[in-house]
C-alpha positions as CSV (number, residue, x, y, z in Angstrom):
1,X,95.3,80.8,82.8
2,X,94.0,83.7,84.7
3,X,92.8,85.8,81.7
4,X,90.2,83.1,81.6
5,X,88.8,84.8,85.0
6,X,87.9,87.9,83.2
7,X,89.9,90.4,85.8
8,X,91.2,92.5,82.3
9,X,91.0,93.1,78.6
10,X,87.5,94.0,77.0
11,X,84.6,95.4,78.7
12,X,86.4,95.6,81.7
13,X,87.8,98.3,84.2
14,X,91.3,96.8,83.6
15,X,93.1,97.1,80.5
16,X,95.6,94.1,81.2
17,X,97.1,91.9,83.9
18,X,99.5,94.6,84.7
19,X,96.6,97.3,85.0
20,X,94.8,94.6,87.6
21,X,98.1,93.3,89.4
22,X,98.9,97.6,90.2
23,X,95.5,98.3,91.1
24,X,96.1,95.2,93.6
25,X,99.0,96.2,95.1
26,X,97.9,100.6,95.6
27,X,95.2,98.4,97.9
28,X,97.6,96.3,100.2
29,X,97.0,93.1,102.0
30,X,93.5,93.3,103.2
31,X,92.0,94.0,99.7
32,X,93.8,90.7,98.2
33,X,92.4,88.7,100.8
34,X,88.9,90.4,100.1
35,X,89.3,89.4,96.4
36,X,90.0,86.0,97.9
37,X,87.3,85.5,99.9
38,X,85.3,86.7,96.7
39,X,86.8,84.6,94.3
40,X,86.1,81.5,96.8
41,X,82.8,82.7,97.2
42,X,82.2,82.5,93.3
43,X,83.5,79.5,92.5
44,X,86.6,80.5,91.3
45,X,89.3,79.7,93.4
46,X,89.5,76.7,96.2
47,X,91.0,76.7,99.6
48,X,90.6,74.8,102.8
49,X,93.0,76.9,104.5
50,X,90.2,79.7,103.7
51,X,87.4,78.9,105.2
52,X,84.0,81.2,106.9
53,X,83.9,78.2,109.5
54,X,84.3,79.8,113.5
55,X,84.8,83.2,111.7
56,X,83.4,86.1,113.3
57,X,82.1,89.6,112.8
58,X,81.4,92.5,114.1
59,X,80.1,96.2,112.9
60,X,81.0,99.2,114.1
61,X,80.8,102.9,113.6
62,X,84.0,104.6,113.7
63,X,85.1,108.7,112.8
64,X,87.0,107.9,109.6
65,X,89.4,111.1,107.8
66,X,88.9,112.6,104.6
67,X,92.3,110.7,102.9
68,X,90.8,107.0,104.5
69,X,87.0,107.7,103.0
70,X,88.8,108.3,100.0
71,X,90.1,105.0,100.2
72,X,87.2,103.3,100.9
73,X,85.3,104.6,98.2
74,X,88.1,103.6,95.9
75,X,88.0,99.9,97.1
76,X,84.2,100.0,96.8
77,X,84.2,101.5,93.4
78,X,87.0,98.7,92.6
79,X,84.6,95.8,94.1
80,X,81.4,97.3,92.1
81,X,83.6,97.0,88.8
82,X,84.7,93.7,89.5
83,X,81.4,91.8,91.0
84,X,80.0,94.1,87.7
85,X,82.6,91.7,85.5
86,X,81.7,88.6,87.4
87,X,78.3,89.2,86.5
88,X,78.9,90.1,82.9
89,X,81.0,87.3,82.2
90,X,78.8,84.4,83.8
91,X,75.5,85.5,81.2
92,X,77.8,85.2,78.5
93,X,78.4,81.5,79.6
């Protein structure tokens, strides 16, 4: 059932489920749940237990290195590709 959500195969950044599930796990814990909170956020996966209500937020500015900018870039690069998917696939519906 999940290559009906459009995570791998053509025209996207993944070639298969084990391309996507690897990509998931270089990015640990905190990127799943981000994909999560995405997926919820889309319509395309339902959970009470996951829920915005009493969450809170804060921004800060912090000195990051060289190796965790890296890192974020990656995830962001990751994210663009995958909201880029999302976006793909719901025209062609």
């Amino acid at each position: 059932y999940m290559d009906r959500m459009g995570f791998w195969g053509e025209s996207t950044p993944f070639k298969n489920a084990d391309d996507f599930i690897d990509k998931l796990r270089d990015r640990g814990v905190g990127f799943l749940e981000m994909l999560a909170i995405e997926m919820k956020a889309s319509g395309k996966y339902v959970a009470r237990a996951l829920s915005f209500e009493e969450a809170e937020f804060c921004t800060e500015t912090i000195k990051i290195t060289a190796e965790q900018r890296k890192t974020y870039d990656s995830a962001c690069q990751i994210w663009h590709d995958v909201r880029k998917q999302f976006l793909i696939l719901s025209e062609k519906r």
